[in-house]
N, C-alpha and C positions, 0 to 999 in steps of 0.2 A: 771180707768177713773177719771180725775178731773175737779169734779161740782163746777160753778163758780156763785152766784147771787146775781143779780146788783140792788139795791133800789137805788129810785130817784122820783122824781116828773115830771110830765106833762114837758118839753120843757127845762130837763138838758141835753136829749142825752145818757137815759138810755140804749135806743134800737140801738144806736148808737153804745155807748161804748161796749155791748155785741158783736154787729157784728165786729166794731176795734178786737176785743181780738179773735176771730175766725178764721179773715184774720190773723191778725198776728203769730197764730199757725200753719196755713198752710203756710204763707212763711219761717218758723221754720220746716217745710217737715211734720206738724203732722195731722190727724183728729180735725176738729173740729165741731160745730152745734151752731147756736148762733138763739135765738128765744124771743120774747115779751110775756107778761103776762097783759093784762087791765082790769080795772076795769071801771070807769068813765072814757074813752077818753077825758082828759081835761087840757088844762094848770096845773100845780098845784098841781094835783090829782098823788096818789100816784101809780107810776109803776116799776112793777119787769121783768127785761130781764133775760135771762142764756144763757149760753156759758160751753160749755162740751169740752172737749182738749183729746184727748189718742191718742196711737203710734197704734191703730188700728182702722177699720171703727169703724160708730157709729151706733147702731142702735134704740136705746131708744130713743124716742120721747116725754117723758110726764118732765113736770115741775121739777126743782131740789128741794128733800125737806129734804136732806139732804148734803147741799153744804160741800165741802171741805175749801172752799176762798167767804167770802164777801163783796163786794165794797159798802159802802151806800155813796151816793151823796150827801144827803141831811142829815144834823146832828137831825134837827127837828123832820124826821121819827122816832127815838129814842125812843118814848114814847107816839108815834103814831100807830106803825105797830112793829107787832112780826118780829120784823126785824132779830134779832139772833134763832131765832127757825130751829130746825132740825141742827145747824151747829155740824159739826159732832167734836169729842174729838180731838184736838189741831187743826183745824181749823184757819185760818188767817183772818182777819179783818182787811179792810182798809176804815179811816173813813173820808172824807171832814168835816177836823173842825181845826181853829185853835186853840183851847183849849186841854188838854191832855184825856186822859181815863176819871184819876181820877173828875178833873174839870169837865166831864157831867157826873160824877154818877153812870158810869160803873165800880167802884170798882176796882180789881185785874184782870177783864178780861182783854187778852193779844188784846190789838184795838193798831194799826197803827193810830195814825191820821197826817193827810197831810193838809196844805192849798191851797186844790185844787182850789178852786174858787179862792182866791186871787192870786195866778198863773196866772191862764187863763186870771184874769183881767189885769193883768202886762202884760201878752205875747200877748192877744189877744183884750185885750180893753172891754171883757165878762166875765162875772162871771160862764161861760161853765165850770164844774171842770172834762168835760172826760177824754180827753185823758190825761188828768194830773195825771187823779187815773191811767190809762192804766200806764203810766210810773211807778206811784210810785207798780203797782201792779207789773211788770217786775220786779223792785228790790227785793219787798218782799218775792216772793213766786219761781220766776228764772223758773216760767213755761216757759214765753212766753222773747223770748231776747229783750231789746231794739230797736234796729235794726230794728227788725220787726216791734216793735208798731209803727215804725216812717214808714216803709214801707206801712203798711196798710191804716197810715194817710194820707201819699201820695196820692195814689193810690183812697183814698172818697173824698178827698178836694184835686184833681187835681188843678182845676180851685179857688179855694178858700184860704182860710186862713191854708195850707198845716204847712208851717214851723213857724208860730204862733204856733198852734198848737204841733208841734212837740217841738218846745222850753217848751213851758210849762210842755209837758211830761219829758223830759230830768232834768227839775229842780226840779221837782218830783221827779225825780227820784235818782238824788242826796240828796235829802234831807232824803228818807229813808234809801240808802247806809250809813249814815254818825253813828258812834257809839252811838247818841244818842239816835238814834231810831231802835237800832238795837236788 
């Protein structure tokens, strides 16, 4: 089974992006469980989603606190929230920021970072960085395919900002493909 958890703040589309990444496993034929974690219900205030992916049911129900893969939204939470705890040994990391590892102080740990938000802003006119980590998360880790995350995007923003949206992930998602973030 692979545990998935997503930091972010009040009104990024934490619990959003958990459920995208669920749908998009099971249009990939796989299991998946995608669920919210609150604290302060509040704009702002920091929240954690998880999303669980395996090739059989699921039955564990309780918080991941040992993720295999984690998305943070929001760069800030850094030095806010034990945001890397429990990540288990070689673990993937995908970070909204445009700055590198090294430049926020994360040392030699191996962090992705994406500019998720300024994506979303180009594609969608919002500094929303989901489904953009959804994408860049597809390329990193080849759990969930592309395709899919664009399917699942579909399928929540029917009526909405569907292929905004999906462009954003897709540039994402080239941008982790490319060797220097590889």
């Amino acid at each position: 089974m692979f545990g998935v958890r997503i930091h972010g703040r009040g009104g990024q589309g934490v619990v959003t992006a958990a459920e995208l990444l669920s749908v998009a496993a099971f249009v990939d034929g796989r299991h998946a469980q995608a669920f919210p974690s609150f604290g302060s219900e509040r704009t702002g205030a920091p929240v954690v989603s998880f999303c669980r992916i395996d090739d059989r049911p699921i039955r564990v129900r309780e918080p991941i606190v040992a993720p295999d893969a984690l998305i943070i939204q929001d760069p800030t939470l850094l030095h806010q929230v034990d945001v890397f705890g429990g990540l288990r040994p070689g673990g993937r990391v995908l970070l909204n920021s445009t700055r590198s590892a090294g430049e926020l102080g994360l040392g030699e740990m191996a962090v992705v970072t994406v500019p998720a938000s300024e994506l979303a802003r180009e594609h969608l006119g919002k500094p929303l960085p989901n489904a953009a980590l959804l994408g860049a998360f597809a390329a990193l880790t080849g759990m969930v395919a592309l395709d899919s995350v664009a399917a699942a995007i579909r399928e929540r923003f029917a009526t909405g900002p569907a292929e905004a949206n999906i462009a954003a992930a897709r540039a994402a998602f080239a941008l982790v493909r490319e060797p220097a973030h590889a």
